[in-house]
C-alpha positions in Angstrom: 53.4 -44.1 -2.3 52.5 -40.4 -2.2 50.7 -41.3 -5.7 48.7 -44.0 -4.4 47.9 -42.5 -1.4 46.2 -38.9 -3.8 44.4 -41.7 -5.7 42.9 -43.0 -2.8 42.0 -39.3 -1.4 40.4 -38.5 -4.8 38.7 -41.4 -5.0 37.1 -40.5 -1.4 36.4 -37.3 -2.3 34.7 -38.4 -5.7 32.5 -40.6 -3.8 31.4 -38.4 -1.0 30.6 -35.9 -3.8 28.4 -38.2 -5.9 26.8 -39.1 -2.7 26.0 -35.4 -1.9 24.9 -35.0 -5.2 22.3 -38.0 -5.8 21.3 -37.8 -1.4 19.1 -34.5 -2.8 16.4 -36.8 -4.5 17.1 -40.0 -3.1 17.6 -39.7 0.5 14.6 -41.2 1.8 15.5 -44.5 1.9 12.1 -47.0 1.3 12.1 -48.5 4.7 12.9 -45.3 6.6 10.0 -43.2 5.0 6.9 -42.7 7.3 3.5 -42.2 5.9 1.0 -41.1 8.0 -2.0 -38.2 8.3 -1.8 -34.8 10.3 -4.7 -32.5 11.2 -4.7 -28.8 11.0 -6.8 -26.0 11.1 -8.4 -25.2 7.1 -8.6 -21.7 7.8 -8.9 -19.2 10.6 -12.1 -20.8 11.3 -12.8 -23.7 13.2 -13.0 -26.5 10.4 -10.4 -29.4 10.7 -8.7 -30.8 8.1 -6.7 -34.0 7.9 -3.4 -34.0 5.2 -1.0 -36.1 3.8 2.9 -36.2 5.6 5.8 -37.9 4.3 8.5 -38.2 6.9 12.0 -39.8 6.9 15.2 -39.5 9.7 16.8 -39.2 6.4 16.1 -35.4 5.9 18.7 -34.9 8.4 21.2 -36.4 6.8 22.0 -33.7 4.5 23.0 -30.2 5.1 20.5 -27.7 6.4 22.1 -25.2 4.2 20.5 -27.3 0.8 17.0 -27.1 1.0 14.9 -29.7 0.9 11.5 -30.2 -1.2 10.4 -32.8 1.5 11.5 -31.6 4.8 10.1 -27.9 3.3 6.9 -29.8 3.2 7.4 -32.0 6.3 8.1 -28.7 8.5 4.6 -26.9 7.6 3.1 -30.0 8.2 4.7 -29.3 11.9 4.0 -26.1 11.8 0.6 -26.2 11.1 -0.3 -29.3 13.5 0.5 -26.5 16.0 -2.5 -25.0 15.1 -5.1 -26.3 17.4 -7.9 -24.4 19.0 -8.5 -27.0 21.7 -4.6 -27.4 23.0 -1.4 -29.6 21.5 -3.2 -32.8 20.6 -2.5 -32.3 16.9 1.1 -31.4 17.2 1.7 -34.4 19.8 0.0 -37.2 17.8 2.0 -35.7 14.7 5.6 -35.9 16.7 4.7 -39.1 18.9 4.0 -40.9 15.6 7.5 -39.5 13.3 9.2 -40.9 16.7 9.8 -38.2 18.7 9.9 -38.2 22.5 10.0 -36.2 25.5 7.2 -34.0 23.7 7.3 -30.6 26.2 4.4 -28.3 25.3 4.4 -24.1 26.4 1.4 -22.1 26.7 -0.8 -24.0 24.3 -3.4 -25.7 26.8 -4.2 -22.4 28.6 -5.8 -19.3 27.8 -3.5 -17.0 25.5 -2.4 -13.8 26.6 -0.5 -10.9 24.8 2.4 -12.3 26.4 2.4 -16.1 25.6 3.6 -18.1 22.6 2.6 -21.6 22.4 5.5 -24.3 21.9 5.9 -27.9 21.4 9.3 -29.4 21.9 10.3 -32.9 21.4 13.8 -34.8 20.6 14.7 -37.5 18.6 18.5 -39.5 18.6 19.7 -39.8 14.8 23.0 -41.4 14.4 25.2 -39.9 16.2 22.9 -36.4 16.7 19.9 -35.5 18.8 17.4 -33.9 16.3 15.6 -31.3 18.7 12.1 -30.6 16.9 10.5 -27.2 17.9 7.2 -26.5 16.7 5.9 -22.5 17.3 1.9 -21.7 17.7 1.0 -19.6 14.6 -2.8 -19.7 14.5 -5.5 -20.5 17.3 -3.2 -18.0 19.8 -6.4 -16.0 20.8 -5.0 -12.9 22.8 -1.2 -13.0 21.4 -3.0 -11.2 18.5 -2.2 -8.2 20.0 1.7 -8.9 20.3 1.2 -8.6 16.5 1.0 -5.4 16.6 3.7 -4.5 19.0 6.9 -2.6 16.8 8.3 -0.7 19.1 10.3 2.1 17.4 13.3 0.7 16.7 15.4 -2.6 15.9 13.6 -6.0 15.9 9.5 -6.1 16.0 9.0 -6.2 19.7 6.1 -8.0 20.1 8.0 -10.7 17.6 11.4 -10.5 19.6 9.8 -10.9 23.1 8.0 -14.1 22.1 11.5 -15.5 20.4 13.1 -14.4 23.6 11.0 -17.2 25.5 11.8 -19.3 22.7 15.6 -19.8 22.9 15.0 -20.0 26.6 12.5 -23.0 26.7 15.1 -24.7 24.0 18.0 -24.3 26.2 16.5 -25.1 29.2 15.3 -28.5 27.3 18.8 -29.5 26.1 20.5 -29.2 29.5 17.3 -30.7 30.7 17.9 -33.7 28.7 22.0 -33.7 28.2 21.2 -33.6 24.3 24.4 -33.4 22.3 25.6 -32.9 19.0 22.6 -31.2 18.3 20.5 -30.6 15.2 17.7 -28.4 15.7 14.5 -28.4 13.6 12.3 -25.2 13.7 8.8 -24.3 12.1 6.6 -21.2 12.3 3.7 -20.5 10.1 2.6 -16.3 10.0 3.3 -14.8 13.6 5.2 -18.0 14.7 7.1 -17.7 11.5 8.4 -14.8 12.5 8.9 -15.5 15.5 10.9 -18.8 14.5 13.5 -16.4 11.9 14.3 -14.2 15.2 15.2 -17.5 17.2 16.9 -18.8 14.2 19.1 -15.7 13.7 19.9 -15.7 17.6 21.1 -19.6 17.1 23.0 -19.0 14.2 25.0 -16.3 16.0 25.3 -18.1 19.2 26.1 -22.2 18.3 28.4 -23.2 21.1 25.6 -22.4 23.4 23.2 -25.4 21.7 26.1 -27.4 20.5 25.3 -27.3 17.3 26.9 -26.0 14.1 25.3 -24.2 10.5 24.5 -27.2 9.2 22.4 -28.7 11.6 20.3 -25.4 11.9 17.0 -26.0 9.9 14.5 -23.2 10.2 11.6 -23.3 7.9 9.0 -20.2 8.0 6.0 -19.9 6.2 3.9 -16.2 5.3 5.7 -14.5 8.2 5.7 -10.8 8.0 9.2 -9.2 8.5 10.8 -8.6 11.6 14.5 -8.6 11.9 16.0 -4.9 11.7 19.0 -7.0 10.3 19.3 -7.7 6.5 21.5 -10.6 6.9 20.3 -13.6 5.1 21.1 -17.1 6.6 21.5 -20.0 4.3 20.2 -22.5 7.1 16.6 -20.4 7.5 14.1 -21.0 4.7 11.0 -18.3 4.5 8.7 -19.5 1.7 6.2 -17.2 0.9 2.6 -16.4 -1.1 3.6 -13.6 -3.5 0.0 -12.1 -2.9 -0.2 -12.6 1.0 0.2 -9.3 2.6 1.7 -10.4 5.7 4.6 -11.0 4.1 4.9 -7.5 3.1 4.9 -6.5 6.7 6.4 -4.9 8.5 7.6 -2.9 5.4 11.4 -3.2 4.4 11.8 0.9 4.1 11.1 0.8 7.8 14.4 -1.1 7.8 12.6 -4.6 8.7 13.4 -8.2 6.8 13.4 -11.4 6.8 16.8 -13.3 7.5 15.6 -16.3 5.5 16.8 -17.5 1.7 13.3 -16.6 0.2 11.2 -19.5 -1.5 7.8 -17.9 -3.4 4.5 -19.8 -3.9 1.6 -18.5 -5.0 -0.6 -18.2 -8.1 -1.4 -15.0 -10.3 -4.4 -12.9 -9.0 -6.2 -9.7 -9.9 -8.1 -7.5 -7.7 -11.2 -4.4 -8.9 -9.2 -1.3 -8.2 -12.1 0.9 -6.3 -12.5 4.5 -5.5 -14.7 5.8 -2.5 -16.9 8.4 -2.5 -19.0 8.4 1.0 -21.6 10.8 -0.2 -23.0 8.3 -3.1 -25.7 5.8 -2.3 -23.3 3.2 -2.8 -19.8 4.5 -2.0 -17.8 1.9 -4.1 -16.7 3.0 -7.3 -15.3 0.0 -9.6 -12.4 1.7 -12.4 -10.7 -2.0 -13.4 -8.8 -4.7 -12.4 -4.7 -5.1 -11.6 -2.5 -7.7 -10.6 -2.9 -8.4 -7.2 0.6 -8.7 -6.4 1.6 -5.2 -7.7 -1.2 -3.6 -5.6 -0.4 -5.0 -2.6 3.5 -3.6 -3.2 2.4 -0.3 -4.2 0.0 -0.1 -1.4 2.2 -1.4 1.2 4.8 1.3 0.1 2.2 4.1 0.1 1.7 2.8 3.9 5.1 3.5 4.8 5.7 6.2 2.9 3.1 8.1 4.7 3.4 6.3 8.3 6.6 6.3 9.6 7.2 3.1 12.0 8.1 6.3 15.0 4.4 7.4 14.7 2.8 3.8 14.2 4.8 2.7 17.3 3.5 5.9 19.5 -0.1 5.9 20.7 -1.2 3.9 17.7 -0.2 0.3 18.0 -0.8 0.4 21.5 -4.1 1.4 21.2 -5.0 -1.6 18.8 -3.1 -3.7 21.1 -5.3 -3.3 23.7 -8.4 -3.4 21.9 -7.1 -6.6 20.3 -6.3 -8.2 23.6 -10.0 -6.9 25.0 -11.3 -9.0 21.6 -9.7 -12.1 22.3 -10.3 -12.4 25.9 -13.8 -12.8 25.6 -15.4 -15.6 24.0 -16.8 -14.9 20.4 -20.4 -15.6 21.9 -19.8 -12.6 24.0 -18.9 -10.2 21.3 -21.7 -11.1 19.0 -24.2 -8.6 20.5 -21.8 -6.1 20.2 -21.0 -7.0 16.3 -24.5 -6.8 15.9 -25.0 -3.4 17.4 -22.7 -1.7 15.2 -23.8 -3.3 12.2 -27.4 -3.0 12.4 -27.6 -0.2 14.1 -24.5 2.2 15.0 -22.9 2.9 11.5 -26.6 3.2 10.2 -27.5 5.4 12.6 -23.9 7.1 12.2 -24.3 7.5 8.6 -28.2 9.2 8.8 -26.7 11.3 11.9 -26.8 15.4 10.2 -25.0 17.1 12.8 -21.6 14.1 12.4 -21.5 14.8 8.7 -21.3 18.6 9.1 -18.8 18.1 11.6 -16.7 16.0 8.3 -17.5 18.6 6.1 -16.9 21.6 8.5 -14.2 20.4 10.8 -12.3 17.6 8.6 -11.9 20.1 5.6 -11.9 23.3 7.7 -9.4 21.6 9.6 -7.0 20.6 6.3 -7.2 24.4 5.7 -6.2 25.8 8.8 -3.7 23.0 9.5 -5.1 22.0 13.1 -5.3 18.5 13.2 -6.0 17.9 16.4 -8.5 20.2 16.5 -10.0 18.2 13.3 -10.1 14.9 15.2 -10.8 15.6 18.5 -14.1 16.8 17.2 -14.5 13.9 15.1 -13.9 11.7 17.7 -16.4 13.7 20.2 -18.8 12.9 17.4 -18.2 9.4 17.2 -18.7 9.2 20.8 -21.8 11.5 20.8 -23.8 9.0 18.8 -22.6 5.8 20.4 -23.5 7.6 23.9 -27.2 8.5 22.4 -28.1 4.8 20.9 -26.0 2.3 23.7 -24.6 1.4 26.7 -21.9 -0.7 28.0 -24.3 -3.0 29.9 -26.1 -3.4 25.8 -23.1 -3.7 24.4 -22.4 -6.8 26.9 -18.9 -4.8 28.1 -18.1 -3.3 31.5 -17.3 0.2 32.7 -13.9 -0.1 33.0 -13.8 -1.7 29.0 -16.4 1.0 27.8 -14.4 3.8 28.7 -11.0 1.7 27.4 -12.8 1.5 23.9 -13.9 5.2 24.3 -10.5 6.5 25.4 -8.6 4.4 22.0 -10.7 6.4 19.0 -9.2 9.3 19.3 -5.2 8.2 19.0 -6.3 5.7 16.2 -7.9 8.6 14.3 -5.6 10.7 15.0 -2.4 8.6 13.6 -4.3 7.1 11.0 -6.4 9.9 9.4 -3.7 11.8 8.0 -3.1 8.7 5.9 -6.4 8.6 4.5 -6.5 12.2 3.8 -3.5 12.0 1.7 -4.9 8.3 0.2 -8.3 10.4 -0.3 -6.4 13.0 -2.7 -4.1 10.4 -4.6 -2.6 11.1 -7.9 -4.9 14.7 -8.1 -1.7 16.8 -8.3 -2.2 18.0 -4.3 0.1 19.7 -2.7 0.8 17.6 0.4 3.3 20.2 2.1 -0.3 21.9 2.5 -2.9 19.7 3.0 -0.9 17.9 5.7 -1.7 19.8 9.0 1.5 21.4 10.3 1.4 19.4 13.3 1.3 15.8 12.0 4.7 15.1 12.5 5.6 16.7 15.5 4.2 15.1 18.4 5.0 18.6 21.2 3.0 20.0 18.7 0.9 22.8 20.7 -2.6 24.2 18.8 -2.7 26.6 21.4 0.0 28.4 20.5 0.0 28.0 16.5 -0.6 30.4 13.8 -3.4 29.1 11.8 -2.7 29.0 8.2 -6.0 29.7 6.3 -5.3 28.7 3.1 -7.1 29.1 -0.3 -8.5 26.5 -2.3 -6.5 26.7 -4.9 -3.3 27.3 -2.6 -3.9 23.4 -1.6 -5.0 22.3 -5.1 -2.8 22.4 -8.3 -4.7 21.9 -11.7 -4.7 18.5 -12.9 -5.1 16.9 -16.2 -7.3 14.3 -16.4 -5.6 10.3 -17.1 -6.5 7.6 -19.7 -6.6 4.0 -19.2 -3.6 2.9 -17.8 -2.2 6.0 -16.8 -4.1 5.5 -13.2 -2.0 2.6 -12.5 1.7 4.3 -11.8 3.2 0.6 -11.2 2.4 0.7 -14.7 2.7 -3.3 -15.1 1.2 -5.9 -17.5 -0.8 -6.5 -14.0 -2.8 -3.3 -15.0 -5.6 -3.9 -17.4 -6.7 -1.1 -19.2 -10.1 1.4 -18.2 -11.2 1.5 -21.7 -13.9 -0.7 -21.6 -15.1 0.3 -18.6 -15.0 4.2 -19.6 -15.5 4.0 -23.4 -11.7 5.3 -23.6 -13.4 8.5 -21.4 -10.3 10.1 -19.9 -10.3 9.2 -16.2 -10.8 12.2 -14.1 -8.5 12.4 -10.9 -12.5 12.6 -8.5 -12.1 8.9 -9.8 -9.0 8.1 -8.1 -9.7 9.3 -4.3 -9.2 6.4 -2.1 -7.6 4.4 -4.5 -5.3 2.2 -1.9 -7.7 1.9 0.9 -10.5 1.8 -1.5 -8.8 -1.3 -3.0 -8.0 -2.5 -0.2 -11.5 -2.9 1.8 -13.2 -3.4 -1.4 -11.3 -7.0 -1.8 -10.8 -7.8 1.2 -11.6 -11.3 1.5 -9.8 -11.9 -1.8 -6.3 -10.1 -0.4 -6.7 -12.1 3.3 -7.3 -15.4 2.0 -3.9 -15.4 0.4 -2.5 -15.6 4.1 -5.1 -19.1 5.2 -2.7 -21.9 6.1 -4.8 -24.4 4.2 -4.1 -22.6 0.4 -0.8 -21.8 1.3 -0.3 -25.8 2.5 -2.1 -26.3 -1.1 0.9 -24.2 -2.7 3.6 -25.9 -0.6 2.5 -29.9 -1.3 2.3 -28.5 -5.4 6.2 -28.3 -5.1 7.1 -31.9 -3.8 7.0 -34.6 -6.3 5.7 -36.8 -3.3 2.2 -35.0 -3.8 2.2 -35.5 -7.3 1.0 -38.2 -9.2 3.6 -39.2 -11.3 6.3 -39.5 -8.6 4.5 -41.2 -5.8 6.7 -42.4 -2.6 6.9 -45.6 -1.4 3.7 -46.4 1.0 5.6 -47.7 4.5 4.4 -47.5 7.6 1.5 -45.6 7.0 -1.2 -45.9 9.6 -4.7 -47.5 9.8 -6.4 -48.0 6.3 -4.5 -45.4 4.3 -2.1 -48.6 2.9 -4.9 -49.0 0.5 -6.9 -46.4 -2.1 -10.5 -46.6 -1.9 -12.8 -47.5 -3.6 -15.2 -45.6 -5.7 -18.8 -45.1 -3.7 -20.3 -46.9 -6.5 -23.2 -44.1 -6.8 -25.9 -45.0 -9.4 -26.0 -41.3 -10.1 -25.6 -40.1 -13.9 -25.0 -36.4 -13.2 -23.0 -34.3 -10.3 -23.2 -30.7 -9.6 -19.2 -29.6 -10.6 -17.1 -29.8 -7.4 -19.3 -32.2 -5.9 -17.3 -35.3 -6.0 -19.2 -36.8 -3.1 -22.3 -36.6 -4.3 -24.4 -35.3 -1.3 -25.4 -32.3 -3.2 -23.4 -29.5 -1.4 -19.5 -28.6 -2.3 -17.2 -28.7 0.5 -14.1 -28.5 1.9 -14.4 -32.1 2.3 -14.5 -32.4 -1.9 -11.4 -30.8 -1.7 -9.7 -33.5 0.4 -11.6 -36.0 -1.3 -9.4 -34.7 -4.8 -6.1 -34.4 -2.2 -6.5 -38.2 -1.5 -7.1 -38.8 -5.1 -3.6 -37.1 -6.5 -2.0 -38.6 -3.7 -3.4 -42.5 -4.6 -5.4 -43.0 -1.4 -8.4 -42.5 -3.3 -10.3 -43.9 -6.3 -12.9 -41.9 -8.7 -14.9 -43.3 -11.1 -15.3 -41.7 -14.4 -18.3 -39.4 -12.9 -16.6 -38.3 -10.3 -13.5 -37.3 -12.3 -15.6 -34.9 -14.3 -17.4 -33.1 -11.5 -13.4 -33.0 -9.9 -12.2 -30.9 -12.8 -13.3 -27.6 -12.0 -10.9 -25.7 -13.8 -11.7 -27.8 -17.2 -8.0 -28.5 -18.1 -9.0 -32.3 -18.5 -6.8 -33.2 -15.3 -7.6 -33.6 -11.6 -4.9 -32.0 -9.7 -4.4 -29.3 -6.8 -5.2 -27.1 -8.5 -8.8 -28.4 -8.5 -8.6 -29.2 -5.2 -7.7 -25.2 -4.1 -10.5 -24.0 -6.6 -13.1 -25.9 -4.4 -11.6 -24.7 -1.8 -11.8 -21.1 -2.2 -15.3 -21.9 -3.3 -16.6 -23.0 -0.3 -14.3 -20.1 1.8 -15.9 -17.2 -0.5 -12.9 -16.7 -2.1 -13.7 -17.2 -5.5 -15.5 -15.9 -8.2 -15.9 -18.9 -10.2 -20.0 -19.0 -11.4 -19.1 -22.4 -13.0 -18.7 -24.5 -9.7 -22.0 -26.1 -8.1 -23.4 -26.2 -11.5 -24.9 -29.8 -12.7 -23.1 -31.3 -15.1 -24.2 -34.5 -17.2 
């Protein structure tokens, strides 16, 4: 008896384990998958785009602690649907139509404030569970911008925290609302919300009786969320997938004790950026010494940030000042700021720049002031001169701001420059052999500091500076990676003199700028995410049920008598778009046909295959991402 009865156990056992093993890839049963369309924003602009989903009740069936190619795809599709600039439509339609009910939505059809953090909430009965679907605002938050940027000085990101304080509330307060039980909870955060989502996900995880749920019904998925936690625990349950080049995600930095609590998924594609120097007395300031892997800058820059900003002095007068200038930015329309962006840029900095008595206040104050170690000193003039020439060429009334905001923007210069200078100066002198126990002002790190009642050092030249030999080719870059290319053809194998390297990291930095922030656009990190699911690809399509409207069936070709397309231009209406990206989208996914025309101007990156990869290509194109000379081109 006791023999037949461990055959029978082992026999249950086998089975459930062979149905663990095989419910990975073939959970989503045929008539239990939904098909359907979502929109979401493309970028931070305001153009729409509408994507592929691939939904199934199924994904719940397994244990949140395996992840999931499809329900990692399925939750940025929620995640992003939260991204709406005119309200929750996007994120309703998206949940009304998977089956969800109840849908409860949180400061996402009013105006955002630094304090708000946009929610949908919606519940769904699964078996025996109530799947409770949370969806957190990561783009189109206006105002919460400046939450961003609240640290605080110690343990979790404040500005993060607060907002997933509000979080666990609304969630509680909708499952006693409701009487859900046996929970499973399903939460999705893109950037900010991300964050914000891995917070609400660690609380949960430490605190299950109070949502009635256990580990394996906790399914947190965060995409490109800077860190935030000041714990380094990681939870098997919370998923944070993340572009290898997207600087958010390296923020806040990790030696400022900060993380992620999430089992860490990268995307992303190798990228270079032009390392740049600065030199602000040249005609044109930019100085281009090579290329690098953009991943390895961003680390060594990010690192150089917090080596030389500790979170203590970023958290003081600093982030609150961007706070508030942040907030100011986003509660205005952008119609109202425009007169003010044009000010500055056609006339302020020019005006700045020609303005003799500010640069001899750089040359005599911001040196003289490194020598003597008097820093406030240093940039309180600096910012008196700042002020000087905005005072002499506007107004508040020209610049379309009141008094009361005026005098705001006026009264935030100085603490910026004063926290963030320091960091410049020591950027400004990289690798030259400097001796930064000098050219630091005595007072940078001590905020009683009193320039009253210092003794000025007056230092020597070459008391600050140490000689230096000069560096060859890949000696500049100290990550010293296969990332870094070598100077030689740029300097005839000249050895590269350390006036070269001032302003390396910020240099870098502003020099790429678009390149380095496009990496963080929901739509090419979407792009990344839908490369990784075999339902996006084309040779392991999903069966087509339920989907809406006319998507049952591909299209058909637009049967253009036209014998040559410009590359990219699949449409053919002369102009490449982000809607000849889609066009290639609904092509790999087999809702749309090409004829033999149209395949050749899809395949932009001339590997003889029309894939994502295309489709991203066209549409960095079209955001001035790319450098690709080849696309728009006519091609026979």
């Amino acid at each position: 008896m006791k023999k037949c009865l461990m055959q029978l156990v082992c026999i249950v056992l086998t089975t459930l384990m062979i149905t663990g093993l095989f419910s990975v890839d073939c959970f989503a049963d045929e008539e239990r998958l939904i098909s359907g369309t979502f929109n979401c924003m493309v970028s931070y602009g305001n153009e729409i785009a509408t994507e592929q989903y691939y939904y199934s009740d199924d994904y719940f069936l397994i244990p949140s602690t395996r992840q999931n190619e499809h329900l990692t795809t399925m939750s940025m599709a929620l995640a992003l649907s939260a991204m709406d600039s005119k309200g929750s439509s996007f994120v309703s339609t998206l949940l009304q139509e998977i089956g969800y009910r109840d849908i409860r939505i949180d400061d996402m059809n009013t105006t955002p404030t630094k304090d708000t953090i946009g929610t949908a909430i919606a519940h769904k009965r699964i078996g025996n569970n109530d799947v409770v679907a949370v969806s957190v605002r990561g783009n189109k938050y206006g105002a919460e911008w400046a939450s961003n940027l609240t640290a605080g000085s110690s343990g979790d990101i404040e500005g993060f925290a607060s907002a997933a304080d509000k979080v666990i509330a609304r969630l509680k307060a909708y499952i006693a609302e409701y009487d859900l039980k046996n929970v499973k909870l399903w939460i999705a955060g893109y950037s900010r919300a991300g964050a914000v989502s891995d917070l609400a996900g660690v609380y949960i995880n430490e605190h299950q009786d109070e949502f009635d749920t256990t580990t394996d019904d906790i399914y947190v998925y965060t995409f490109a969320a800077p860190h935030c936690s000041a714990s380094d625990k990681v939870y098997e349950n919370i998923y944070c997938i993340r572009n290898k080049n997207d600087i958010v995600t390296y923020l806040y930095p990790q030696s400022w004790g900060l993380y992620s609590n999430g089992v860490e998924i990268l995307i992303g594609e190798d990228r270079t950026v032009s390392r740049k120097t600065v030199d602000i007395f040249q005609s044109d300031p930019m100085i281009d010494i090579g290329e690098c892997d953009m991943e390895d800058f961003i680390v060594e820059f990010t690192v150089f940030f917090a080596e030389n900003m500790s979170r203590e002095q970023f958290a003081g007068d600093f982030d609150d000042s961007v706070a508030e200038l942040l907030e100011l930015y986003f509660s205005k329309p952008q119609e109202e700021w425009q007169p003010t962006f044009d000010y500055l840029k056609n006339e302020y900095f020019g005006k700045l720049k020609s303005n003799d008595r500010f640069f001899y206040t750089v040359i005599s104050q911001v040196i003289g002031g490194i020598m003597k170690h008097n820093s406030d000193k240093m940039y309180m003039q600096l910012t008196d001169e700042f002020l000087l020439v905005l005072d002499e060429t506007t107004s508040a009334e020209e610049l379309h701001l009141s008094e009361q905001e005026y005098q705001m923007i006026r009264d935030r210069i100085y603490p910026i420059l004063r926290t963030i200078g320091p960091v410049f100066v020591k950027d400004y002198y990289y690798r030259t052999n400097v001796d930064y126990s000098k050219v630091l002002p005595e007072d940078y790190d001590d905020p009683d500091y009193d320039p009253q009642n210092s003794k000025n050092k007056v230092l020597t030249y070459n008391q600050v500076f140490k000689p230096t030999q000069p560096l060859k080719g890949d000696a500049v870059c100290s990550y010293g990676t296969a990332g870094c290319q070598t100077l030689s053809s740029t300097h005839d194998d000249d050895a590269i003199s350390s006036e070269e390297l001032r302003l390396y990291h910020f240099g870098t930095f502003f020099g790429n700028l678009l390149a380095i922030i496009s990496e963080h656009y929901p739509y090419i990190n979407w792009k990344y995410v839908t490369a990784m699911d075999s339902y996006y690809t084309r040779d392991s399509q999903p069966p087509k049920k339920n989907t809406p409207d006319s998507a049952d069936t591909p299209d058909s070709p637009d049967n253009s008598d036209k014998t040559s397309y410009a590359l990219g231009d699949i449409d053919g209406d002369e102009k490449v778009t982000a809607k000849d990206s889609m066009i290639i989208q609904r092509y790999v996914i087999n809702l749309k046909l090409l004829d033999s025309v149209q395949l050749k101007a899809a395949d932009v990156n001339g590997d003889e295959k029309v894939t994502n990869k295309d489709a991203l290509e066209i549409l960095r194109y079209t955001l001035h991402m790319s450098n690709s000379k080849t696309i728009g081109q006519k091609i026979a």
